[in-house]
C-alpha positions in Angstrom: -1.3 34.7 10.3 -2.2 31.8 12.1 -2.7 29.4 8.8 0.8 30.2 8.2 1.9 29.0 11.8 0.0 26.1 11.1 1.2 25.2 7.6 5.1 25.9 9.2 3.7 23.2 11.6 2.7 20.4 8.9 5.4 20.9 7.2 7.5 20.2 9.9 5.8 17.5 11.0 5.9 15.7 7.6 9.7 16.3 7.4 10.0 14.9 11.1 7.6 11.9 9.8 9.7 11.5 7.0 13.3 10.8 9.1 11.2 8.1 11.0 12.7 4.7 10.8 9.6 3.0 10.3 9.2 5.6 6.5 12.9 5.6 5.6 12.7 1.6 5.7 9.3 1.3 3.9 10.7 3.9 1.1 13.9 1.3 0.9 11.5 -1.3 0.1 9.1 0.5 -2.1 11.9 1.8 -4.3 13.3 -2.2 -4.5 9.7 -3.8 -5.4 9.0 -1.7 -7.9 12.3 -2.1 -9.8 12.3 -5.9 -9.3 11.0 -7.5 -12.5 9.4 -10.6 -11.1 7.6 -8.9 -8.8 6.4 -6.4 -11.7 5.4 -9.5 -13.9 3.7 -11.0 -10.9 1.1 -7.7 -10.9 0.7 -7.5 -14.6 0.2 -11.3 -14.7 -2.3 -10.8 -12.1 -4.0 -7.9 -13.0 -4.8 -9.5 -16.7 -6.3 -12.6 -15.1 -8.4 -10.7 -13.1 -9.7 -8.9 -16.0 -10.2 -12.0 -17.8 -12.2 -13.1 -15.3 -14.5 -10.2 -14.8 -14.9 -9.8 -18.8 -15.8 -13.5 -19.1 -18.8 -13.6 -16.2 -19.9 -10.2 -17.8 -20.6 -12.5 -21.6 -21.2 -15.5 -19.1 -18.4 -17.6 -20.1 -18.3 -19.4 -16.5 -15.1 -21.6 -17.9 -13.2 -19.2 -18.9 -14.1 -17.0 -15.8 -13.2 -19.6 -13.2 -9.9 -20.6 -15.1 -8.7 -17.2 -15.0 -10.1 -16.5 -11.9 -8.2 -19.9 -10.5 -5.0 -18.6 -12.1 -5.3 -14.8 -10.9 -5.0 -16.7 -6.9 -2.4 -19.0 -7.9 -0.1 -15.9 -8.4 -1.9 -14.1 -6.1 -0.8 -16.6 -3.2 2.8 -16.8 -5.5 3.2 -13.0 -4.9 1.9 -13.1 -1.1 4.8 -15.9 -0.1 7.5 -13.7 -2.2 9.8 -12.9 0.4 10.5 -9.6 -1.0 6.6 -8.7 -1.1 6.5 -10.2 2.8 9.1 -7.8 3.8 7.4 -5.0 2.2 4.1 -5.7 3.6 5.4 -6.0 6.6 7.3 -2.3 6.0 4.2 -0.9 4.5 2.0 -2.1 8.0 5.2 -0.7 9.7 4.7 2.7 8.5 1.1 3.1 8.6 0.9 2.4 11.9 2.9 5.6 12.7 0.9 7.3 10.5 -2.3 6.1 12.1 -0.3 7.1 15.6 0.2 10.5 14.5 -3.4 10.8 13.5 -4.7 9.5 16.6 -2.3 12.4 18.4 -3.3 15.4 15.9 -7.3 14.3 16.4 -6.8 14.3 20.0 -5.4 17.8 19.9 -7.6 19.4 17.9 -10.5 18.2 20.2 -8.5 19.5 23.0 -8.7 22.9 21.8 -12.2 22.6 20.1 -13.5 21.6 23.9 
């Protein structure tokens, strides 16, 4: 009986969580980053420089390596100064916080009762 209080409870919770201002703007700005293509080219772009990189130290091809490793940070730093990808880091910190909060309030209960 008392799991199913306490699952009622989480599930409250996480719908309350989910109204929050701080969730409903970082889900705005999830849904447009992910449907924005420049952003998604940035990542692939990215991600296969970074895999070049690690390939060519593995068959130590130090050239090729650095190069691609050089490249991977250029659009790295390109993706970190996107205004769009600012604004959804900022969102994303945004809504972890709360979620850290909540955390910090659910531990402290449950070593209120515990003690």
């Amino acid at each position: 009986m008392e799991n199913i209080e306490i699952s009622k409870k989480l599930d409250e919770l996480v719908s309350l969580t989910e109204q929050d201002v701080a969730i409903q703007e970082y889900k705005e700005i999830e849904a447009v980053v992910y449907n924005d293509p420049k952003l998604q080219h940035l990542t692939k772009e990215i991600k296969k420089y970074q895999q070049t990189s690690v390939l060519a130290a593995h068959f130590q091809q130090e050239k090729t390596s650095e190069s691609a490793g050089k490249r991977a940070d250029n659009l790295h730093n390109e993706l970190a100064n996107n205004p769009l990808a600012m604004e959804y880091n900022e969102k994303l910190k945004n809504a972890d916080d709360l979620l850290q909060h909540i955390m910090h309030l659910l531990e402290n209960e449950i070593q209120k009762t515990e003690g």
